[in-house]
C-alpha positions in Angstrom: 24.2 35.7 -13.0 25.9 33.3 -11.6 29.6 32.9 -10.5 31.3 30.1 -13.2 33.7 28.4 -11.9 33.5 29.3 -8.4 31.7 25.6 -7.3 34.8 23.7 -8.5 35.3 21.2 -6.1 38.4 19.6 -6.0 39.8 15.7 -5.2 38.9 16.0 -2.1 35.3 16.9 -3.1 35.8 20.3 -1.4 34.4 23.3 -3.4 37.1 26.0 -4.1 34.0 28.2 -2.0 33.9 25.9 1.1 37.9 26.0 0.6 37.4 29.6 1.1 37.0 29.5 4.9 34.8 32.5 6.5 34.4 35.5 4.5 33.4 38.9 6.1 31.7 41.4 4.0 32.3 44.7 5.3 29.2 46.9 3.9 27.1 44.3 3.6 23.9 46.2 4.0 24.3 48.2 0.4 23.2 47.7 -3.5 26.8 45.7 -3.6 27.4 44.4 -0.5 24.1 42.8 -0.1 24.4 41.1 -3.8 27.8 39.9 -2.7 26.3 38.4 0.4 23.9 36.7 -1.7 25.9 34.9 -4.4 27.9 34.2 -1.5 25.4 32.1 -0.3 24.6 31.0 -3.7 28.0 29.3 -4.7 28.1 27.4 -0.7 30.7 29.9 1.0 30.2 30.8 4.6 30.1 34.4 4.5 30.2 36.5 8.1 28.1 40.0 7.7 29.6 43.2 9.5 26.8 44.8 10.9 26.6 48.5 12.4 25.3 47.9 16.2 21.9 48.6 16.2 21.5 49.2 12.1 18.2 49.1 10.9 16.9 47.9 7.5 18.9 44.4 7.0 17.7 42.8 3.6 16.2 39.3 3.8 19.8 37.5 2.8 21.3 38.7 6.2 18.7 36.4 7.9 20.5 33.2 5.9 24.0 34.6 7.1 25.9 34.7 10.5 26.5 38.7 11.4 28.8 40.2 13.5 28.6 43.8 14.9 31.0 46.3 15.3 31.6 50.3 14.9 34.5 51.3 12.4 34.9 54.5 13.9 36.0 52.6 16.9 39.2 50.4 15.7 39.4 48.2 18.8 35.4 46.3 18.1 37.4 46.1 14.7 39.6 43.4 16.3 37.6 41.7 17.8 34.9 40.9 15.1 38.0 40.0 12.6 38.8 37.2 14.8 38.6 33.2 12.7 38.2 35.5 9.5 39.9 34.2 6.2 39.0 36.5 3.9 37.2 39.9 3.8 35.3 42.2 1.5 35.8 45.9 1.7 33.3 48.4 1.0 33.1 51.7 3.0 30.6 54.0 2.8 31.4 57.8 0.7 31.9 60.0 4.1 34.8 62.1 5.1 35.6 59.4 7.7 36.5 56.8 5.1 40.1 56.7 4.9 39.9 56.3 8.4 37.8 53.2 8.4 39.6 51.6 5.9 42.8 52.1 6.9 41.5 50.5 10.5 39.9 47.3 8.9 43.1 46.7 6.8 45.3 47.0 10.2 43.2 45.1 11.8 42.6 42.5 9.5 46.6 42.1 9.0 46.6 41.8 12.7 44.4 38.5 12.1 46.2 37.1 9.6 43.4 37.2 6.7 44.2 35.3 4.0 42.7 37.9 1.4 41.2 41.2 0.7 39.1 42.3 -1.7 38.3 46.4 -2.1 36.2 47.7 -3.9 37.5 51.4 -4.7 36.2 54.1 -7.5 37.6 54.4 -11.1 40.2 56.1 -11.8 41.8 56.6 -7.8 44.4 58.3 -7.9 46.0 60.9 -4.9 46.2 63.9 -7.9 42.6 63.3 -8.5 40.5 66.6 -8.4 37.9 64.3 -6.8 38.2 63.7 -3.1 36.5 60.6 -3.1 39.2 59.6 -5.6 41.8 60.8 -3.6 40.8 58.7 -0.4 40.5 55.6 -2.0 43.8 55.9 -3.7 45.1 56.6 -0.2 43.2 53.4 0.8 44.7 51.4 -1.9 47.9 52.6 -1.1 47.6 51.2 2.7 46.0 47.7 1.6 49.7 47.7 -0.6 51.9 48.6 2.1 49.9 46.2 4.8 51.4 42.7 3.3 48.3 41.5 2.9 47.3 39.6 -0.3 44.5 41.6 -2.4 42.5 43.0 -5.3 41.2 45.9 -6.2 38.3 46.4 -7.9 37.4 50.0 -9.5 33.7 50.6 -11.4 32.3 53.1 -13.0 29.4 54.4 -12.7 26.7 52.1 -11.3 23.2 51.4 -13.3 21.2 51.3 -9.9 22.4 55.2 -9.6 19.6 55.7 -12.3 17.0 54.0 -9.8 17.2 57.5 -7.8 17.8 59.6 -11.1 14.9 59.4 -12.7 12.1 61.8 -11.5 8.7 62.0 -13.3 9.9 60.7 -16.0 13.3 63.0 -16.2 16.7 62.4 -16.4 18.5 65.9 -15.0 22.3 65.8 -15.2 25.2 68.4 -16.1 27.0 65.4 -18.4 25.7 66.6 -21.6 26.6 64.3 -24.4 29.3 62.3 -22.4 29.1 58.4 -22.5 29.6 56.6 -19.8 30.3 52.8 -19.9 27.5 52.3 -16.9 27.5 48.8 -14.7 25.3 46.6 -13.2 26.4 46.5 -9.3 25.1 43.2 -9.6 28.6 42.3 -12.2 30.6 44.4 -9.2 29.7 41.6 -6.6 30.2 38.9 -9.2 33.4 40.0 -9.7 34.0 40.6 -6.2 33.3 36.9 -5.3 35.0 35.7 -7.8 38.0 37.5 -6.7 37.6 36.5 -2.9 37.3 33.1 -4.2 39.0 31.7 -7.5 41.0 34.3 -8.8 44.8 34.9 -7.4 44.9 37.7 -5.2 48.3 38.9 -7.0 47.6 42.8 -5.9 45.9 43.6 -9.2 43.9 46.2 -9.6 40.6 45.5 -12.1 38.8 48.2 -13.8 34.5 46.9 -13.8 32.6 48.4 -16.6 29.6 47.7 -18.5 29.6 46.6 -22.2 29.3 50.1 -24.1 29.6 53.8 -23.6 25.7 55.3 -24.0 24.7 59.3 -23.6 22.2 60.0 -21.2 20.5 60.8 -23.9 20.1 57.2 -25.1 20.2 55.8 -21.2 16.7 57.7 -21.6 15.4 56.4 -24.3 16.3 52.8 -23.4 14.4 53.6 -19.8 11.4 54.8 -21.6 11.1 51.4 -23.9 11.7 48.8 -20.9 9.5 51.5 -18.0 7.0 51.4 -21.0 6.7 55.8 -21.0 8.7 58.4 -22.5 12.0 59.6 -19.8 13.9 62.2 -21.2 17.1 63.7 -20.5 17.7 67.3 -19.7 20.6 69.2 -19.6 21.3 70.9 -16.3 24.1 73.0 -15.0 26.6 71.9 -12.6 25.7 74.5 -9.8 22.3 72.6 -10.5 23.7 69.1 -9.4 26.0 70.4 -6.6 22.9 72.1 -5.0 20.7 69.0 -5.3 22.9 66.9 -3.2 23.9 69.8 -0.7 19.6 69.7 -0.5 19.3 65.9 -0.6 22.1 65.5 2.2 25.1 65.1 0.9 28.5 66.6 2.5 29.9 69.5 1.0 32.8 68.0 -0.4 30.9 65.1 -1.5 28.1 67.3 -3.6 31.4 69.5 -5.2 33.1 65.7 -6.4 29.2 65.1 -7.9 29.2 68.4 -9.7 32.5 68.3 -10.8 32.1 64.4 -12.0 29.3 65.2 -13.8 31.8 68.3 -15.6 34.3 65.6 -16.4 31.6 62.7 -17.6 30.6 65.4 -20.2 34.5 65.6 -20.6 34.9 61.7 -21.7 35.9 60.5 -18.5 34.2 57.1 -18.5 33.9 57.1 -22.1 35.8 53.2 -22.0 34.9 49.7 -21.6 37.3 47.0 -20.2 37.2 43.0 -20.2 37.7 42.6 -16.6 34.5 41.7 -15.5 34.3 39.0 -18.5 38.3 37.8 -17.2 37.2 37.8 -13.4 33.4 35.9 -13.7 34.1 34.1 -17.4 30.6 36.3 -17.9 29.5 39.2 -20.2 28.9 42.5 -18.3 25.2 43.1 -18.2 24.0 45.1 -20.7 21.7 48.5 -20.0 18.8 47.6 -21.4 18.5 44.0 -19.5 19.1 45.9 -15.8 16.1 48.1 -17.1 13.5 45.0 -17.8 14.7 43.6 -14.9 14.1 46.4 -11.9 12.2 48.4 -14.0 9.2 47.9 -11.7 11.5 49.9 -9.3 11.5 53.3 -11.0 9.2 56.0 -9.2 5.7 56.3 -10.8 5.6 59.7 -12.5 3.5 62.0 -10.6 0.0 62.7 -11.1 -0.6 66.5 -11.1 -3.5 67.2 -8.8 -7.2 68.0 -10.4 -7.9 71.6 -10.6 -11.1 72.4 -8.5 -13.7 74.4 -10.5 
């Protein structure tokens, strides 16, 4: 998908991308940031890549970019990789230090005098949220408001690729029940993202990204099985279920209770909703679930192959 409108070029014969100046994308190296990198590229903007020191695992789009490194846990490297930037993407990743990080990046890059920020948040962030990770980016928001700076906000739902890591042998576990959920592409996020860092006026609004139409996991299963080309099923699991399996995957404490309790309040309705802002931001229909599954469904894990029984 591409970006309309963002290639403009004026009387000058400047495109409204060039026009854009140098664009840091803070989290470049995830499902989002990396997409936003690369219709970055796409539509002739110069975006700058904010690289971890020493991070590992850089997609092939980051060798077409320039990169700067820096630590976010350590404001003053911040400062200094900000410097000549006009506009900046912000994407932090889910950790208990991420108010903190944001709240450095947006000092910092009011210090520089960026021209624009773009943030991507969570849906639904909101300080009374019984989600932390809700909480923290409503806190974030909050600081990007009070910093002067000229912004957008961008809140999704639940993200498509999430499935990617979902499905195993052929299963679909959750605690959701017979919610919908309005699902998105993350590739719509960074369209909308870049459309915002480039064409649309950063007037501090705050856009809510979601896919086309609210589907049960139930029928997120079946659509799976027709485009994987084998039967997925959903099961219904419950929520002690899902916070255990991201304590045992990893996951923070406080992060696997928000998982648990979002799958309680997806059963609840919570992202039962679809919105028009991706269409107003990108001119461009949100992606429908059944096209992300044809195209990355060569991505899904193989269901396993029990072992043969010796005689």
């Amino acid at each position: 998908m591409s970006v309309p409108g963002v290639a403009r070029r004026s009387a000058s014969g400047q495109s409204s991308a060039e026009g854009a100046g140098t664009i840091m994308v803070v989290g470049s190296t995830g499902t989002v940031g990396s997409e936003v990198l690369r219709r970055l590229v796409e539509v002739g903007a110069r975006p700058l890549a904010l690289i971890r020191d020493g991070h590992r695992g850089l997609s092939a789009i980051h060798g077409e970019v320039d990169q700067v490194t820096a630590d976010l846990d350590r404001p003053e490297t911040v400062d200094a990789a900000l410097l000549g930037v006009d506009r900046l993407f912000l994407l932090t990743r889910q950790t208990s230090r991420q108010l903190a990080q944001e709240r450095a990046v947006i000092a910092a890059a009011a210090r520089a005098g960026v021209g624009r920020v773009v943030k991507l948040s969570v849906f639904r962030a909101d300080e009374r949220s019984p989600l932390q990770i809700a909480r923290q980016h409503a806190a974030a928001e909050r600081v990007l408001q009070e910093s002067g700076l000229l912004h957008t906000i961008l809140r999704p739902v639940f993200f498509m690729q999430n499935l990617l890591a979902m499905v195993r042998d052929d299963v679909i576990a959750t605690a959701v029940r017979d919610g919908r959920v309005a699902m998105i592409d993350a590739r719509d996020i960074a369209a909308a993202a870049v459309a915002a860092l480039i064409c649309s006026p950063a007037e501090g609004r705050v856009h809510t990204l979601t896919g086309p139409e609210p589907l049960s996991f139930d029928e997120v299963a079946d659509v799976l099985g027709m485009r994987i080309g084998r039967g997925v099923r959903h099961i219904r699991v419950p929520v002690e279920v899902v916070r255990e399996r991201s304590r045992t995957a990893g996951a923070e404490p406080w992060f696997a209770e928000d998982l648990a309790t979002l799958h309680a309040m997806l059963a609840d309705g919570y992202e039962d909703l679809v919105t028009n802002d991706v269409a107003t931001l990108t001119a461009a229909p949100p992606t429908p679930l059944d096209r992300f599954a044809e195209d990355v469904r060569g991505r899904f894990a193989p269901a396993s192959v029990p072992s043969a029984r010796r005689p």
